[in-house]
C-alpha positions as CSV (number, residue, x, y, z in Angstrom):
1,X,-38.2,62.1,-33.8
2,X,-36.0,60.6,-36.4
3,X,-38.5,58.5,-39.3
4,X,-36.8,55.6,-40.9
5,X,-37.1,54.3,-44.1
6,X,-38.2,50.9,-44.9
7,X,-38.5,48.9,-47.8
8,X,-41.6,48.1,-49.4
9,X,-42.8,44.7,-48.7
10,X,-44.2,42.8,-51.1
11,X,-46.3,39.7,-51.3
12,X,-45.7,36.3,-52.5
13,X,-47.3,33.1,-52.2
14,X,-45.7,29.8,-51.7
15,X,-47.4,26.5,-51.4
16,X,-50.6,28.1,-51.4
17,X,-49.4,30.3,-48.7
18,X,-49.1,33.8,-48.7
19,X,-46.0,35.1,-47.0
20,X,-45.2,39.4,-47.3
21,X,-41.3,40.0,-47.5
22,X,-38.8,43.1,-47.9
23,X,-35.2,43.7,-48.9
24,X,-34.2,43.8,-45.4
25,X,-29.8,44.6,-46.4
26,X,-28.3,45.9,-49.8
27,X,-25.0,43.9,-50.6
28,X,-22.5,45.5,-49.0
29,X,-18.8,45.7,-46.9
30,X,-18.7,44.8,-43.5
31,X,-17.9,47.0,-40.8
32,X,-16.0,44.4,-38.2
33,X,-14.2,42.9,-41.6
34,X,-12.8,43.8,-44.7
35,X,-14.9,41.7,-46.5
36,X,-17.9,41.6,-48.7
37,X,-21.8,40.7,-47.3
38,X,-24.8,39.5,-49.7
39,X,-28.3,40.6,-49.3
40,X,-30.6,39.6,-46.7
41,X,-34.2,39.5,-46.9
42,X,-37.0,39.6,-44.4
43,X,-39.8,37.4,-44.6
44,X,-42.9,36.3,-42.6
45,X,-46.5,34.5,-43.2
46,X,-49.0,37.0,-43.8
47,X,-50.8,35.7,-41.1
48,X,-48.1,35.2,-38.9
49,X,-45.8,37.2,-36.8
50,X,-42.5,35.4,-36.5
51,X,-40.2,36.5,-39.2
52,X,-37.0,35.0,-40.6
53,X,-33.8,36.8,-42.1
54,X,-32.7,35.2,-45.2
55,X,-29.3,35.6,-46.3
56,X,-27.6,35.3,-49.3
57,X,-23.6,34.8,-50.0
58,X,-21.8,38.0,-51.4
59,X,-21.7,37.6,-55.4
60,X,-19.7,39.9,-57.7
61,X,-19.1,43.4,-56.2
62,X,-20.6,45.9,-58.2
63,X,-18.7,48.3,-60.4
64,X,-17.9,52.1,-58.3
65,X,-21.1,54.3,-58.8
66,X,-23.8,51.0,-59.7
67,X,-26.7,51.5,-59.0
68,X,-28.2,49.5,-55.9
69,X,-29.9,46.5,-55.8
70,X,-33.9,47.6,-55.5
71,X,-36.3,45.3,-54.1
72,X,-38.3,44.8,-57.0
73,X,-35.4,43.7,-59.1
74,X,-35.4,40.5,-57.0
75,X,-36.8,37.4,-59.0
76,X,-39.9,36.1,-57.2
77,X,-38.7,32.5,-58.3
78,X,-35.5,33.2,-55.5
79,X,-37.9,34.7,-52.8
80,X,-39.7,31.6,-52.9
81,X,-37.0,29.1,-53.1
82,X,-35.5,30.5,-50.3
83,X,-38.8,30.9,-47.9
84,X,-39.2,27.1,-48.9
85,X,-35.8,26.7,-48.0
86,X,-35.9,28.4,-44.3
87,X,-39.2,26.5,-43.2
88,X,-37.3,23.3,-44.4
89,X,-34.3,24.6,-42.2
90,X,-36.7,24.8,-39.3
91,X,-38.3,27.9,-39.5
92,X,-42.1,27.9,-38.2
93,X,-43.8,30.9,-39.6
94,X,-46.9,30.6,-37.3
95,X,-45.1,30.4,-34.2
96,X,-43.9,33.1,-32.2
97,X,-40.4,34.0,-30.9
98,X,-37.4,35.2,-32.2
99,X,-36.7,36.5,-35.7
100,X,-34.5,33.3,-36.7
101,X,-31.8,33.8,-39.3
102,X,-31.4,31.4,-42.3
103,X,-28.5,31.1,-44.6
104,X,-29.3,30.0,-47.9
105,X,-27.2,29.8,-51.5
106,X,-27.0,31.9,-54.2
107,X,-30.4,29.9,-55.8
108,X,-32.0,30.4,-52.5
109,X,-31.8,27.0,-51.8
Protein backbone atom coordinates (compact mmCIF):
# COMPACT_ATOMS: atom_id res chain seq x y z
CA UNK A 1 0.00 0.00 0.00
CA UNK A 2 1.14 3.27 -1.31
CA UNK A 3 1.67 6.02 2.02
CA UNK A 4 1.19 9.57 1.16
CA UNK A 5 2.66 12.51 2.39
CA UNK A 6 0.94 15.21 4.10
CA UNK A 7 1.77 18.42 5.26
CA UNK A 8 2.15 19.27 8.71
CA UNK A 9 -0.69 21.02 10.18
CA UNK A 10 -0.29 23.60 12.34
CA UNK A 11 -2.40 25.49 14.81
CA UNK A 12 -3.59 28.87 15.03
CA UNK A 13 -6.08 30.70 16.93
CA UNK A 14 -8.55 33.20 15.62
CA UNK A 15 -11.03 35.05 17.72
CA UNK A 16 -10.31 33.05 20.51
CA UNK A 17 -10.73 30.00 18.49
CA UNK A 18 -8.38 27.56 17.74
CA UNK A 19 -8.55 26.26 14.18
CA UNK A 20 -5.46 23.50 12.87
CA UNK A 21 -4.57 24.14 9.05
CA UNK A 22 -2.02 22.71 6.38
CA UNK A 23 -0.57 23.76 3.08
CA UNK A 24 -3.07 21.79 1.25
CA UNK A 25 -1.38 22.87 -2.83
CA UNK A 26 2.14 24.48 -3.68
CA UNK A 27 1.70 27.23 -6.43
CA UNK A 28 1.82 25.66 -9.43
CA UNK A 29 0.70 25.18 -13.50
CA UNK A 30 -2.46 23.74 -14.24
CA UNK A 31 -2.96 20.66 -15.94
CA UNK A 32 -6.42 21.46 -17.96
CA UNK A 33 -4.68 25.11 -18.78
CA UNK A 34 -1.69 26.76 -19.52
CA UNK A 35 -1.92 28.91 -16.78
CA UNK A 36 -0.53 29.56 -13.36
CA UNK A 37 -2.55 28.44 -9.88
CA UNK A 38 -1.83 30.04 -6.23
CA UNK A 39 -1.70 28.05 -3.16
CA UNK A 40 -4.49 26.62 -1.32
CA UNK A 41 -4.74 25.89 2.21
CA UNK A 42 -6.78 23.52 4.30
CA UNK A 43 -8.32 24.60 7.32
CA UNK A 44 -10.82 23.47 9.99
CA UNK A 45 -11.88 24.22 13.85
CA UNK A 46 -9.99 22.12 16.08
CA UNK A 47 -13.00 20.92 17.40
CA UNK A 48 -14.78 20.64 14.32
CA UNK A 49 -14.74 18.40 11.38
CA UNK A 50 -15.89 20.42 8.38
CA UNK A 51 -13.00 21.86 6.59
CA UNK A 52 -12.66 24.60 4.02
CA UNK A 53 -10.07 25.04 1.08
CA UNK A 54 -8.72 28.40 0.95
CA UNK A 55 -7.27 29.68 -2.14
CA UNK A 56 -5.13 32.12 -3.09
CA UNK A 57 -4.61 34.01 -6.67
CA UNK A 58 -1.28 32.94 -8.55
CA UNK A 59 1.48 35.69 -7.66
CA UNK A 60 4.88 36.03 -9.39
CA UNK A 61 6.11 32.54 -10.79
CA UNK A 62 9.10 31.65 -9.15
CA UNK A 63 12.51 31.71 -10.90
CA UNK A 64 13.52 27.75 -12.62
CA UNK A 65 15.06 25.68 -9.72
CA UNK A 66 13.31 28.02 -6.45
CA UNK A 67 12.87 26.41 -3.88
CA UNK A 68 9.13 25.62 -2.90
CA UNK A 69 6.95 27.34 -0.91
CA UNK A 70 7.02 25.33 2.79
CA UNK A 71 4.33 25.55 5.04
CA UNK A 72 5.96 27.20 7.73
CA UNK A 73 7.04 30.12 5.61
CA UNK A 74 3.37 31.16 5.48
CA UNK A 75 2.73 34.33 7.78
CA UNK A 76 0.28 33.40 10.54
CA UNK A 77 -1.16 37.07 10.02
CA UNK A 78 -2.52 35.64 6.28
CA UNK A 79 -3.78 32.21 7.72
CA UNK A 80 -5.88 34.18 9.91
CA UNK A 81 -7.16 36.85 7.66
CA UNK A 82 -8.17 34.38 5.43
CA UNK A 83 -10.02 31.79 8.04
CA UNK A 84 -11.83 35.14 9.14
CA UNK A 85 -12.46 35.70 5.74
CA UNK A 86 -14.09 32.08 4.68
CA UNK A 87 -16.48 32.04 7.92
CA UNK A 88 -17.53 35.57 6.73
CA UNK A 89 -18.08 33.98 3.15
CA UNK A 90 -20.25 31.45 4.80
CA UNK A 91 -18.28 28.89 5.95
CA UNK A 92 -19.50 27.12 9.40
CA UNK A 93 -16.65 25.36 10.88
CA UNK A 94 -18.87 23.34 13.39
CA UNK A 95 -21.15 22.02 10.98
CA UNK A 96 -20.77 19.06 8.97
CA UNK A 97 -20.86 18.46 5.27
CA UNK A 98 -18.78 19.17 2.43
CA UNK A 99 -15.30 20.59 2.40
CA UNK A 100 -16.50 24.07 0.99
CA UNK A 101 -13.92 26.02 -1.11
CA UNK A 102 -13.27 29.76 -0.45
CA UNK A 103 -11.44 32.15 -2.74
CA UNK A 104 -9.79 34.81 -1.03
CA UNK A 105 -7.09 37.76 -2.25
CA UNK A 106 -3.59 37.88 -2.08
CA UNK A 107 -4.01 39.51 1.81
CA UNK A 108 -6.33 36.69 2.50
CA UNK A 109 -9.09 38.82 2.68
Amino acid sequence: MARTKQSPEFEIEVDGEPYVWRLQRQPQWSSDAAEYRGMAIAVRHKEGQREAVVEFPAGPQPKYGAPQLKAAQIAPELVARAIASAIVAGWEPLSRGKTVPIVVDETGG
